[in-house]
N, C-alpha and C positions, 0 to 999 in steps of 0.2 A: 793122294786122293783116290788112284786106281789099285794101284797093286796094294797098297796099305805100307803100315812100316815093317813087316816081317816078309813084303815081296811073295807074299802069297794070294793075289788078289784079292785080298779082302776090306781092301776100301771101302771109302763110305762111297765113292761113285763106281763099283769094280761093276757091275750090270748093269748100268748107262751108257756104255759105249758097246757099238755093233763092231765087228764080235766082242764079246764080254770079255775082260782085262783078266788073262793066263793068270795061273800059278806058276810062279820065274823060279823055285825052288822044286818043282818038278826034276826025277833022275834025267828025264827024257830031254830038260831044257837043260839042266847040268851040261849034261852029254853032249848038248846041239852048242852050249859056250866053251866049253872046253876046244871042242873040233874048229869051230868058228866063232873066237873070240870078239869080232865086229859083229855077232849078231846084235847085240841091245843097239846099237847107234845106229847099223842099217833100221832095223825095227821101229826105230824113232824117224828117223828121214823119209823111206821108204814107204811109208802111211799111204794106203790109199788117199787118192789126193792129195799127199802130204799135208791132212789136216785134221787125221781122226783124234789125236790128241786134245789140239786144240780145239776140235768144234766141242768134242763131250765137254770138256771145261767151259767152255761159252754156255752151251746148250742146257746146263745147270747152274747157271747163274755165278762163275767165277771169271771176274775179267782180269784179262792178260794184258801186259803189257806188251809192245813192240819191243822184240829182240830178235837182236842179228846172234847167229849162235856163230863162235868158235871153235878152231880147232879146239883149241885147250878146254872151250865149258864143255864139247863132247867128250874128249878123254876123258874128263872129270869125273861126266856120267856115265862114264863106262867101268870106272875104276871102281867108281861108289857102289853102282849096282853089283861087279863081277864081286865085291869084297860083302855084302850083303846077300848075296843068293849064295853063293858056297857055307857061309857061316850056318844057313839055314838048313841045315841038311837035315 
């Protein structure tokens, strides 16, 4: 919904959320996953008030469900992203 399917912020919601949803395909974000392979999962948890994901999704009418996240569904999303933003080069 934010970064779009080619992780280039181009979602339908990528400028509804404060700050506006990165291009993850950027050399500079490359660069910053390479060095710091936990940045997407920090990025994700670390949210000002660990909630800028979820409010922009609320805040445009998409409701969530309650989820406890895991180790494993963060790998997951770590795996999925790092293999989707290197492809995008």
């Amino acid at each position: 919904m934010c970064h779009g399917v080619d992780a280039r912020g181009s979602g339908p919601l990528a400028h509804s959320s404060k700050p506006a949803t990165p291009d993850l395909t950027t050399p500079a974000f490359r660069a910053r996953l390479s060095q710091y392979p936990g940045v997407i999962i920090s990025s994700i948890v670390l949210r000002p008030n660990g909630d800028l994901i979820p409010k922009t999704l609320r805040d445009n009418g998409y409701k969530l469900p309650s989820h406890t996240w895991t180790i494993r569904d963060l790998r997951s999303i770590n795996e999925y992203l790092s293999t989707l933003i290197t492809k995008n080069k």
